[in-house]
KEFI-381667 format. One line per field, with one value per residue (C-alpha): z, y, x; residue in three letters; residue number from 1. Coordinates in steps of 0.001 Angstrom, whole numbers, plus 500000, padded with zeros to 6 digits. Layout:
pz (Z;...)
py (Y;...)
px (X;...)
residu (ALA;...)
num (NUM;...)
//
This chain:
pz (514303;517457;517421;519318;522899;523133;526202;526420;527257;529272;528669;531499;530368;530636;527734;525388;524432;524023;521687;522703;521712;520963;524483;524013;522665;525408;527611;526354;526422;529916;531272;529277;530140;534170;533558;532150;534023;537530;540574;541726;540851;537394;536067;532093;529288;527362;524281;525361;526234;522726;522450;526007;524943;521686;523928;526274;523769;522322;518619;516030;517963;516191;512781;511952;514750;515672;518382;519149;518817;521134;523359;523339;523616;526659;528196;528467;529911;532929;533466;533630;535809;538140;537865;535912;536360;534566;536441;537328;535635;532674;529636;528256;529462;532257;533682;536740;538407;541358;544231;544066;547103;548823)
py (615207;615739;618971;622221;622364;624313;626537;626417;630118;631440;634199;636278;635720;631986;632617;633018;630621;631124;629725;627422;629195;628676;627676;629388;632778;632134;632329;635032;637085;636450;637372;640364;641633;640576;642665;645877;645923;647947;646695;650563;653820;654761;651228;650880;651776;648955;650710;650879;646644;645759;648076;647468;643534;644041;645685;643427;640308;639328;640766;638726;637083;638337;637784;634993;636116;639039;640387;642788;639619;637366;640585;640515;637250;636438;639546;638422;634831;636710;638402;635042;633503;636540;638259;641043;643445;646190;650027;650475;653876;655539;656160;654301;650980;650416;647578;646509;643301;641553;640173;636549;635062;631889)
px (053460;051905;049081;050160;048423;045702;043956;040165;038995;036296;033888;032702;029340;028158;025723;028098;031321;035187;037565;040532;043945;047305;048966;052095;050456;047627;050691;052456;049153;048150;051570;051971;048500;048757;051880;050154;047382;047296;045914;045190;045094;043169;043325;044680;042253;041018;041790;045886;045625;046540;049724;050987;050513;052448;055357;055698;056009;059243;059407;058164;055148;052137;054146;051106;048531;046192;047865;043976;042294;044543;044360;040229;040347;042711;041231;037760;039359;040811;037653;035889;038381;038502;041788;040830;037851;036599;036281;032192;032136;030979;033197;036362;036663;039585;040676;042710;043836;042506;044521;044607;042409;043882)
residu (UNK;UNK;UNK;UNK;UNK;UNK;UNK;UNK;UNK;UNK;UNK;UNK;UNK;UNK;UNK;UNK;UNK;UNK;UNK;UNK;UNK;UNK;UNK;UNK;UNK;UNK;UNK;UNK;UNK;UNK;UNK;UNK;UNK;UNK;UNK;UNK;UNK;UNK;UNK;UNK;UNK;UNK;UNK;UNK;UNK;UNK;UNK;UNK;UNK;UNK;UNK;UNK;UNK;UNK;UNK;UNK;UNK;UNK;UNK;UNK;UNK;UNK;UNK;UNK;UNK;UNK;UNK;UNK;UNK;UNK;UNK;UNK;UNK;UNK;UNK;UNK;UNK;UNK;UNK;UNK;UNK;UNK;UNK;UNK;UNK;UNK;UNK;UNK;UNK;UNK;UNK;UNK;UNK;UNK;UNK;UNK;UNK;UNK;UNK;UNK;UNK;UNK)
num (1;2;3;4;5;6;7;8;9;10;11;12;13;14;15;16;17;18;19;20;21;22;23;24;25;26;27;28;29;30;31;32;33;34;35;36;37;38;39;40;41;42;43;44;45;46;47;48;49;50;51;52;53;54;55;56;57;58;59;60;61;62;63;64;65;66;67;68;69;70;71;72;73;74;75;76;77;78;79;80;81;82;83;84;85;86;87;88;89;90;91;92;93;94;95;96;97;98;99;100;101;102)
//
């Protein structure tokens, strides 16, 4: 039986290392995050990600996974590749998307 593909992650801080995921929960994540998550206006709080995620996957996903931890996880890789970024202000965490450059 052939293994399950696999992502490799990045962390937004080179220092530190990221795990490889699940590609199909990987892919599920990233879409349902990209999805959540504004590109103006007050950006989404960090602390909403995980819920918004859970929504916006069909039901029975996270039956075996940590939908927070996939959330974290995936999060932190679209940071590192550029297509999320956090709000440079005080408090809560919030997040929004950046445009794709060509």
């Amino acid at each position: 039986m052939e293994a399950p593909a696999r992502v490799q992650c990045r962390h937004p801080d080179p220092a530190k290392s990221a795990p490889s995921l699940d590609a199909r929960l990987y892919g599920l994540t990233r879409a349902a995050i990209l999805d959540a998550v504004p590109m103006r206006g007050e950006g989404l709080l960090f602390a909403l990600l995980r819920d918004e995620v859970e929504r916006r996957t069909p039901p029975g996903t996270w039956a075996t996974a940590s939908v927070g931890w996939y959330t974290t996880v995936v999060k932190l890789d679209l940071e590192a590749r550029g297509l999320l970024q956090r709000a440079a202000t005080r408090g809560p965490q919030r997040l929004y998307r950046r445009p794709l450059t060509r």
